[in-house]
C-alpha positions as MATLAB code, in Angstrom:
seq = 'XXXXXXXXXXXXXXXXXXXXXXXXXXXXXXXXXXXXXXXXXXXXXXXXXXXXXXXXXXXXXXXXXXXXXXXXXXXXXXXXXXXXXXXXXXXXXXXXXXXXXXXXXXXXXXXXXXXXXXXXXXXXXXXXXXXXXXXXXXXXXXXXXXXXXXXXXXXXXXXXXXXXXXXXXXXXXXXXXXXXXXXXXXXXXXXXXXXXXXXXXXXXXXXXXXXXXXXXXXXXXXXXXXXXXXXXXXXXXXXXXXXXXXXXXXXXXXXXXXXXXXXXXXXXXXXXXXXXXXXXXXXXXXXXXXXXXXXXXXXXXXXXXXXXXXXXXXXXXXXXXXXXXXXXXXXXXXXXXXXXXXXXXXXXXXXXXXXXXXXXXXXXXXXXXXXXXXXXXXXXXXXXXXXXXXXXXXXXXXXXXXXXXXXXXXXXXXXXXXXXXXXXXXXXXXXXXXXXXXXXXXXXXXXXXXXXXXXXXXXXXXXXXXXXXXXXXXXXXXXXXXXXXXXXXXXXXXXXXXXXXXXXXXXXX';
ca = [
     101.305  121.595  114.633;
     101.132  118.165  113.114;
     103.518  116.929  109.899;
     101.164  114.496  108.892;
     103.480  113.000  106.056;
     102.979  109.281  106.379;
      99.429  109.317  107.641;
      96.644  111.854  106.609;
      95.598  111.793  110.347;
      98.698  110.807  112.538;
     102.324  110.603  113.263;
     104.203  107.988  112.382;
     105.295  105.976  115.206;
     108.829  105.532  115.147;
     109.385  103.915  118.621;
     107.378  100.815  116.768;
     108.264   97.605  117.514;
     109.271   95.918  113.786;
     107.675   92.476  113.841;
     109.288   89.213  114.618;
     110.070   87.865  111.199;
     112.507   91.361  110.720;
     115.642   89.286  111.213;
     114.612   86.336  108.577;
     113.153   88.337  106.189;
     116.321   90.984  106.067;
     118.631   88.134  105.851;
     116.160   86.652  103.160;
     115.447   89.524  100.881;
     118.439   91.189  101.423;
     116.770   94.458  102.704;
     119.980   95.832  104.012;
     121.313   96.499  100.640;
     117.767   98.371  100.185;
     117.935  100.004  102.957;
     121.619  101.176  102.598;
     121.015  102.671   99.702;
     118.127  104.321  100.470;
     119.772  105.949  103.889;
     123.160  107.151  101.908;
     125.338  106.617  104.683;
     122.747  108.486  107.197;
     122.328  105.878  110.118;
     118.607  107.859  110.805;
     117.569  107.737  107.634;
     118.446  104.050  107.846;
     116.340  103.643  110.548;
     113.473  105.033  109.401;
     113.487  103.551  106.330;
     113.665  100.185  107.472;
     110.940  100.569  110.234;
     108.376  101.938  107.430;
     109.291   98.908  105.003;
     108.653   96.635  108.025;
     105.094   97.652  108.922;
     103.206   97.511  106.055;
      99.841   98.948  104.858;
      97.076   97.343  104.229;
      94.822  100.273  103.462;
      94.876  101.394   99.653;
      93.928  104.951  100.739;
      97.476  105.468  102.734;
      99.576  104.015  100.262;
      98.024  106.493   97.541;
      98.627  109.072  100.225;
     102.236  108.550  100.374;
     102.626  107.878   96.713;
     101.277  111.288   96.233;
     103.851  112.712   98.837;
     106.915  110.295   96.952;
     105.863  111.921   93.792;
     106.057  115.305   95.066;
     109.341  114.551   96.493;
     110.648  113.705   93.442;
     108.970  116.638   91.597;
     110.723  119.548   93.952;
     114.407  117.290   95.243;
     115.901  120.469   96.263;
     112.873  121.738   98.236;
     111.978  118.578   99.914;
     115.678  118.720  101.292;
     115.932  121.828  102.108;
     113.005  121.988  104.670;
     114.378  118.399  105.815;
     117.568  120.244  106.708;
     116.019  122.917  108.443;
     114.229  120.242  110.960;
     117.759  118.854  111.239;
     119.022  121.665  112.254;
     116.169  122.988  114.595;
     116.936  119.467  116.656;
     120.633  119.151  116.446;
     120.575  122.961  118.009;
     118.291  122.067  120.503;
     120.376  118.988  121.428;
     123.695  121.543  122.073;
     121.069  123.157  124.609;
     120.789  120.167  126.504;
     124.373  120.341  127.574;
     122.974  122.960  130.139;
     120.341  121.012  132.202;
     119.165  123.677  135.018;
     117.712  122.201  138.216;
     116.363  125.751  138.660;
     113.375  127.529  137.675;
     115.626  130.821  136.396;
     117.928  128.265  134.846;
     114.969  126.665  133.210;
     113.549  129.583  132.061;
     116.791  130.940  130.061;
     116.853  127.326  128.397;
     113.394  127.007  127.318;
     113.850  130.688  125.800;
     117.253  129.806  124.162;
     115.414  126.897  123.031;
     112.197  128.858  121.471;
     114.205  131.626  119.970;
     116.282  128.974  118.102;
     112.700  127.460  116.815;
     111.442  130.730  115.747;
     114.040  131.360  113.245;
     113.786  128.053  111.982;
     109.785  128.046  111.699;
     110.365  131.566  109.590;
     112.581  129.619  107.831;
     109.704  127.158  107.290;
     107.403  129.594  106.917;
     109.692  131.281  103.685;
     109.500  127.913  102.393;
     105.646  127.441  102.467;
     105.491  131.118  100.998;
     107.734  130.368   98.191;
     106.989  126.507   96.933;
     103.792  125.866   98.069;
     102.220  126.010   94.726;
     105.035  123.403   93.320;
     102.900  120.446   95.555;
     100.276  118.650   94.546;
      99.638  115.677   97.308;
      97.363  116.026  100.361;
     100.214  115.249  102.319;
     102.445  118.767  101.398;
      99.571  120.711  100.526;
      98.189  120.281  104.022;
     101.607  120.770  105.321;
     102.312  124.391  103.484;
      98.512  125.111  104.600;
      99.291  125.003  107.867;
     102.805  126.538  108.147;
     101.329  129.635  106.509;
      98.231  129.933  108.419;
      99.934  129.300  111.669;
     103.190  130.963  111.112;
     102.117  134.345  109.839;
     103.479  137.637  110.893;
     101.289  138.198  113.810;
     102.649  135.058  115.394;
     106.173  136.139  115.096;
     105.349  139.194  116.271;
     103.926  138.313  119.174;
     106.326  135.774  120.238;
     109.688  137.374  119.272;
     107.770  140.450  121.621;
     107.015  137.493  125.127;
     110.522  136.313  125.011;
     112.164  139.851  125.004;
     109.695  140.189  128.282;
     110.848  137.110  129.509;
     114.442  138.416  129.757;
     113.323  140.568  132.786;
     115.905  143.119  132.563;
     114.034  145.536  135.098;
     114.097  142.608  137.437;
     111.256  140.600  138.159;
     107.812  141.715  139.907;
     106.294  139.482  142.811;
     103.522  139.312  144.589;
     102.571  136.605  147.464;
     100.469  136.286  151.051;
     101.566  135.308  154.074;
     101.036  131.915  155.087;
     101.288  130.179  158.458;
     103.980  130.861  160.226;
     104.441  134.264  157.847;
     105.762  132.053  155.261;
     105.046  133.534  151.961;
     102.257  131.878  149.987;
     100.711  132.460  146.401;
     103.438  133.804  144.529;
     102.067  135.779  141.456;
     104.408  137.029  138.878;
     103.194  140.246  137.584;
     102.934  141.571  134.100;
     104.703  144.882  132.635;
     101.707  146.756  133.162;
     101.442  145.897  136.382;
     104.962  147.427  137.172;
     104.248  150.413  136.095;
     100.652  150.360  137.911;
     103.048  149.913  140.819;
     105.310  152.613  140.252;
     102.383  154.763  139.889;
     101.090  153.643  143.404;
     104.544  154.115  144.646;
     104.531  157.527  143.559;
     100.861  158.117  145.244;
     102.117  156.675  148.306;
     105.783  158.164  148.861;
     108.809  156.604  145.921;
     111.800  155.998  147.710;
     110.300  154.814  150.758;
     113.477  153.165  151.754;
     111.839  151.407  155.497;
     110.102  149.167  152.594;
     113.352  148.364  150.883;
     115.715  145.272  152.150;
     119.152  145.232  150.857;
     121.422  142.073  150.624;
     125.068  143.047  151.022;
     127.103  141.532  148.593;
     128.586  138.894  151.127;
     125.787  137.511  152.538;
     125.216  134.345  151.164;
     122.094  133.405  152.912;
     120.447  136.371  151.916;
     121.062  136.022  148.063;
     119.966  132.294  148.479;
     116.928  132.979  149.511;
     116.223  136.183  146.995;
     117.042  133.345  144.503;
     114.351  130.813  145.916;
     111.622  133.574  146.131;
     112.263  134.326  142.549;
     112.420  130.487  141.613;
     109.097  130.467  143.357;
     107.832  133.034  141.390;
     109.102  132.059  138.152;
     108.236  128.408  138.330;
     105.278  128.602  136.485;
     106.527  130.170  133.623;
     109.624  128.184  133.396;
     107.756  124.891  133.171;
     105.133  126.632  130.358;
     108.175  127.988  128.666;
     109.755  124.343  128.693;
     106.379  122.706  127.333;
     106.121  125.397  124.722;
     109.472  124.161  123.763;
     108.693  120.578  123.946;
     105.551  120.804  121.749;
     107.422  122.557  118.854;
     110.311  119.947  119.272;
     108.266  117.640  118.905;
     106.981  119.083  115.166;
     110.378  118.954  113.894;
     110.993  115.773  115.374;
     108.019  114.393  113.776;
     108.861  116.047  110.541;
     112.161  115.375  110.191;
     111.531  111.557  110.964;
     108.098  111.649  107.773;
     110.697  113.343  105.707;
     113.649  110.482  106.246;
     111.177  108.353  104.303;
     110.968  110.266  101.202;
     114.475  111.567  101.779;
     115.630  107.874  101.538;
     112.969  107.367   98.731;
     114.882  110.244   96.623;
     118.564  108.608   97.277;
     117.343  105.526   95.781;
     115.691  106.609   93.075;
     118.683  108.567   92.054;
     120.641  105.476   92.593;
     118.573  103.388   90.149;
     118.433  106.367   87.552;
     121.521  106.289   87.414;
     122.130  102.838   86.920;
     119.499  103.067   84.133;
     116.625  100.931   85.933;
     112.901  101.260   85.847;
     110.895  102.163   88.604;
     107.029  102.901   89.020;
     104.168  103.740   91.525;
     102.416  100.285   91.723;
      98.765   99.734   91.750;
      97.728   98.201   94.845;
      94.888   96.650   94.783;
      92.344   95.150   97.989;
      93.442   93.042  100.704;
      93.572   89.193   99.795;
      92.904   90.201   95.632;
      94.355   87.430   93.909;
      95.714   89.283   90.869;
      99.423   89.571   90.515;
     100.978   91.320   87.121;
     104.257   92.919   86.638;
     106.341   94.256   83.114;
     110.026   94.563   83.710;
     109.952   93.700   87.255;
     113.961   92.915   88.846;
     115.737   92.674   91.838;
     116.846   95.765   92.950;
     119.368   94.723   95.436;
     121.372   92.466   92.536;
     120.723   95.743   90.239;
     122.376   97.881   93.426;
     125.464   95.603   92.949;
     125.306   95.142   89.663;
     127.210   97.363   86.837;
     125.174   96.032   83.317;
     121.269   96.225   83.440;
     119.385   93.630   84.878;
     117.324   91.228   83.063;
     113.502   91.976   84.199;
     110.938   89.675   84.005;
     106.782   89.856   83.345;
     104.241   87.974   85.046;
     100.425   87.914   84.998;
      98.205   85.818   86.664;
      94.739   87.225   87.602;
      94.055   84.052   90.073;
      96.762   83.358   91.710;
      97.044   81.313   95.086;
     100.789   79.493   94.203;
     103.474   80.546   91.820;
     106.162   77.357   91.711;
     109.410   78.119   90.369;
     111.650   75.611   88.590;
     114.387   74.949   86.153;
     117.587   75.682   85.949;
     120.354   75.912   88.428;
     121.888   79.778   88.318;
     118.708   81.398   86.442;
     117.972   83.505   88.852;
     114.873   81.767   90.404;
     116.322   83.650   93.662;
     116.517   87.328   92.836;
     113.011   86.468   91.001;
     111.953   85.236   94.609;
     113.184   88.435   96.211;
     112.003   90.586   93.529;
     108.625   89.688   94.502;
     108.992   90.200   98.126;
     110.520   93.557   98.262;
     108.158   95.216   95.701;
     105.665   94.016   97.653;
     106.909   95.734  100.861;
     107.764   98.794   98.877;
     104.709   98.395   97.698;
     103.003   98.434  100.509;
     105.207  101.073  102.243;
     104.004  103.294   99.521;
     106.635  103.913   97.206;
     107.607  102.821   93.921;
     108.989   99.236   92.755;
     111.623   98.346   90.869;
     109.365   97.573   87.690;
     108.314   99.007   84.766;
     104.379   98.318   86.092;
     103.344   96.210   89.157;
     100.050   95.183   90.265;
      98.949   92.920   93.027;
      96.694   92.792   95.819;
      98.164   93.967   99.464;
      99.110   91.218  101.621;
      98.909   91.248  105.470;
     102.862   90.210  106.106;
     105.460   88.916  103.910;
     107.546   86.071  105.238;
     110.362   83.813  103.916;
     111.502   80.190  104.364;
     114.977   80.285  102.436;
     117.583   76.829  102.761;
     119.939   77.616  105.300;
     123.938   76.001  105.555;
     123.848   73.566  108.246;
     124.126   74.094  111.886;
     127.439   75.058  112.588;
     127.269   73.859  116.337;
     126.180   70.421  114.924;
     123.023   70.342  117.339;
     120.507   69.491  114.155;
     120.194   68.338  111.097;
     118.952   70.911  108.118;
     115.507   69.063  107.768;
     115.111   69.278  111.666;
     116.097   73.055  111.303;
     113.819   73.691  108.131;
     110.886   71.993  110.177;
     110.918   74.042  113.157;
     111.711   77.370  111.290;
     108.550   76.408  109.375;
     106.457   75.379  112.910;
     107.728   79.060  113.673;
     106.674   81.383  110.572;
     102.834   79.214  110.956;
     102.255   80.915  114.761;
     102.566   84.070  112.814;
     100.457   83.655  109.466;
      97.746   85.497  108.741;
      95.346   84.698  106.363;
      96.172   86.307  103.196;
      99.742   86.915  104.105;
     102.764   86.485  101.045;
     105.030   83.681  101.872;
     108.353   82.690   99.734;
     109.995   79.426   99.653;
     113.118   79.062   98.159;
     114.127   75.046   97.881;
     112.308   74.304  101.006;
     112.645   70.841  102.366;
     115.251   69.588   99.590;
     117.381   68.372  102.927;
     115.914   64.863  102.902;
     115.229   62.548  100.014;
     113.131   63.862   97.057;
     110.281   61.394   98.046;
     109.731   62.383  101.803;
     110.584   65.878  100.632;
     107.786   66.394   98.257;
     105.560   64.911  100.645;
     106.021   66.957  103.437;
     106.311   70.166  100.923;
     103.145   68.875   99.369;
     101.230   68.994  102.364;
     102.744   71.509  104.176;
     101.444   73.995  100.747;
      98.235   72.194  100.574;
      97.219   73.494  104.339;
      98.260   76.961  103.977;
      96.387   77.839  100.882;
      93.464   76.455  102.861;
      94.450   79.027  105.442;
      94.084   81.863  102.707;
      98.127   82.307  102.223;
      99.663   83.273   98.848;
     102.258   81.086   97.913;
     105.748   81.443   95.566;
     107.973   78.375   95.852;
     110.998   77.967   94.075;
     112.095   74.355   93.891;
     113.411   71.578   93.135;
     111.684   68.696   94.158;
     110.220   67.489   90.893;
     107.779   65.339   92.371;
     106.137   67.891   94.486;
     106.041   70.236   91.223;
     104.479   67.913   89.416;
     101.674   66.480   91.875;
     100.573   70.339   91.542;
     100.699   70.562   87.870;
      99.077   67.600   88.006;
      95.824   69.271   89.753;
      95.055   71.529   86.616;
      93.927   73.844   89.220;
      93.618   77.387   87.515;
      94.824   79.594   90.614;
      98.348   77.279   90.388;
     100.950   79.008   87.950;
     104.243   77.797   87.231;
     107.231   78.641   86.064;
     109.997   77.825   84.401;
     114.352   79.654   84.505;
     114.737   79.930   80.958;
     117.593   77.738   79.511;
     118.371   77.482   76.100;
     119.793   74.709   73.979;
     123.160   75.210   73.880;
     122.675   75.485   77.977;
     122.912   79.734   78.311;
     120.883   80.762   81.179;
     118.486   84.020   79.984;
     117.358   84.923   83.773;
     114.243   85.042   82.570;
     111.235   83.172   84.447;
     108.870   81.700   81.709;
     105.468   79.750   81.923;
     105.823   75.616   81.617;
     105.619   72.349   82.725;
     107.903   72.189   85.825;
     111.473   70.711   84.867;
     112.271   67.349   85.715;
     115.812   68.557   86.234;
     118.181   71.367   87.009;
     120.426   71.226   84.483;
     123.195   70.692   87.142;
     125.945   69.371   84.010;
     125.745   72.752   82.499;
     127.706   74.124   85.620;
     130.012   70.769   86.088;
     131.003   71.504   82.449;
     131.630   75.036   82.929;
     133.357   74.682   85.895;
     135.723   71.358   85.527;
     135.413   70.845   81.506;
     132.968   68.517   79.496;
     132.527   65.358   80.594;
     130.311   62.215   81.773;
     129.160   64.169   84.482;
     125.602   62.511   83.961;
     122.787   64.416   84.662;
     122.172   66.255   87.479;
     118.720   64.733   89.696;
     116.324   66.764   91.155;
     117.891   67.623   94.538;
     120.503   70.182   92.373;
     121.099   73.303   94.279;
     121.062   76.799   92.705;
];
């Protein structure tokens, strides 16, 4: 039996590794306030949810796949839990078993059918489910799921297997056959069916019951004796013990596998509670091809500020049906950032095939998001933050793919403005020959500008609103990039009005 929740034709693998950027890009984009909320406390669910964000798709067919499953999930909550539950429970039980690990085939034997009469009350609990809710499901992903529990798990199975483990209790004792061997050491133990006992006790009758010359007694102190009656039976029962144990194993593994699908949408339904609640938008996203250029959003935030946040955010729209580089200016504090990370984690949710924290989003899929944020300086004084910014850069190139997403947020700003723009300038200029999508929020006029100053149609910028009297909107508007940040409007704020001057173009958000 196969979950098949994430993939229409395989398991998700959990065991994974998460790729090499995971570090950067969680400390970039914030993903552990994502994740957090999606897991709810549940350190699995946490897991799991962060490993699917991680590895992207890059197939539109999946992604539909699971958006079908998400939507499901949040059509039937209470259903969707319930049979996530159930796996819990099926693996937490098995896990008390392992407290008992038998080095013995008899020992083995009682385990593995401890085990499988635990599983068969929670498949009939599974199977009670399918019978009941089936028809509430709509995606491939359940539908296939419910077909299978009902055709596999139907009365005739239970029968059946509630009947082999009562046999497997041997309370009759256990029936062995085996040759002799060289040096009369027993060979080719057989372990005999029911209906072969009583064949036997029908022989025994033919030939004389009671016969006691062919009976061998074991008196109650001789160790020896019972020792090897126990490895003759072990002998005999080996067989069985290790099918019983892979019988056990297989279904283990289906509620392992389920359980760990379901964590995804599990996670997906905490979230979406939490933003509901908060009164934000979400929505499926269209994905469109590999490498499409075409980027739109309506009401599109950043949901780990609206996490932490108690008012509504302020979401923003964008539409650009070329677009190769988005650069982001204006003023200090207008959220230029949480724009930034807006993009990047509704593209990974996105592309791990739930919704976004937008009214609509539409891009194309991207093969690997990565981030080169400003850092502080080195705290162990072994480099300066240009030296750090350069090699972090050298670092995220060995990894590019073409047509992977990459986010700058003020990006070389540690030197001067004019060796800053240069190196920014050319540094941009060779990945989008390399087929990488660029967003690049900045402050380095001069590099802004020499881009404007292309009039190349796939270049959009940007602009953090600021109005006259100096209010910040949060709002990320086309224009001419700004020749400054607007860094007086926070030195006034902060210490009073004054001749502050103006603020140049190396300003910090």
């Amino acid at each position: 039996m196969r979950a098949l929740l994430l993939f229409p034709d395989r398991a998700f693998d959990a065991g994974r590794d998460v790729p090499s950027n995971e570090a950067v890009l969680s400390r970039d984009l914030d993903l552990a306030t994502l994740v957090d909320a999606m897991a709810g406390g549940d350190d699995f669910l946490a897991s799991v949810a962060k490993r699917v964000l991680l590895h992207s798709l890059t197939d539109q067919e999946t992604i539909r796949y699971r958006q079908e499953a998400c939507r499901d999930c949040l059509r039937n909550p209470g259903i969707v839990g319930e049979i996530y539950r159930i796996a819990v429970e099926a693996i937490d039980q098995e896990d008390r078993q392992l407290r008992f690990r038998p080095d013995y085939a008899v020992g083995l034997l009682n385990r593995s059918r401890a085990v499988l009469e635990i599983f068969l009350t929670t498949l009939r609990d599974l199977a009670r489910v399918a019978d009941e809710h089936a028809g509430k499901f709509e995606s491939r992903a359940f539908t296939n799921l419910f077909e299978m529990l009902r055709k596999e798990l139907d009365v005739a199975f239970f029968a059946k297997v509630a009947g082999r483990l009562e046999s497997f209790k041997f309370g009759g004792g256990v029936l062995l056959s085996a040759s002799l061997g060289l040096g009369n050491k027993g060979e080719g133990y057989v372990l005999r069916s029911a209906k072969e006992e009583k064949a036997q006790g029908w022989l025994r009758r033919m030939f004389g019951e009671g016969d006691e010359d062919n009976v061998i007694a074991i008196a109650d102190r001789d160790e020896s004796g019972a020792r090897n009656l126990s490895d003759l039976r072990d002998q005999g029962l080996g067989l069985l013990a290790a099918a019983l144990a892979q019988s056990a194993e297989r279904i283990l593994g289906f509620f392992r596998e389920l359980r760990t699908e379901l964590a995804f949408y599990q996670g997906c339904l905490n979230l979406h509670g939490k933003l509901l609640a908060k009164g934000e938008a979400v929505s499926f996203p269209s994905p469109l091809p590999l490498g499409e250029r075409r980027f739109v959003c309506r009401g599109l935030y950043d949901v780990t500020t609206a996490l932490g946040l108690e008012t509504p955010m302020v979401p923003n729209d964008f539409d650009a049906d070329d677009a190769r580089l988005v650069v982001i200016t204006g003023a200090n504090r207008g959220g230029k950032s949480a724009f930034l990370r807006s993009i990047g984690l509704s593209q990974l949710m996105m592309q791990a095939g739930m919704f976004v924290a937008a009214g609509s989003f539409s891009a194309g899929l991207r093969d690997g998001v990565f981030t080169h944020f400003r850092r502080e300086e080195d705290a162990a004084m072994n480099s300066g933050k240009f030296d750090e910014e350069l090699r972090r850069m050298s670092g995220i190139v060995d990894e590019l793919r073409p047509d992977a997403l990459l986010l700058f947020n003020e990006s070389f700003a540690a030197t001067n403005e004019r060796e800053g723009s240069e190196i920014a300038g050319q540094i941009v200029r060779a990945l989008l020959a390399g087929d990488i999508r660029i967003f690049f929020v900045t402050h380095l006029y001069e590099f802004a500008r020499s881009l404007h100053d292309e009039h190349d149609p796939s270049f959009h910028f940007l602009l953090a609103e600021r109005r006259t009297d100096g209010e910040r909107t949060f709002r990320m508007v086309a224009g001419v990039p700004a020749a400054t940040s607007f860094g007086r409007d926070l030195y006034d704020k902060v210490f009073g009005s004054g001749d502050a001057g103006t603020a140049g173009p190396g300003a910090r958000d």
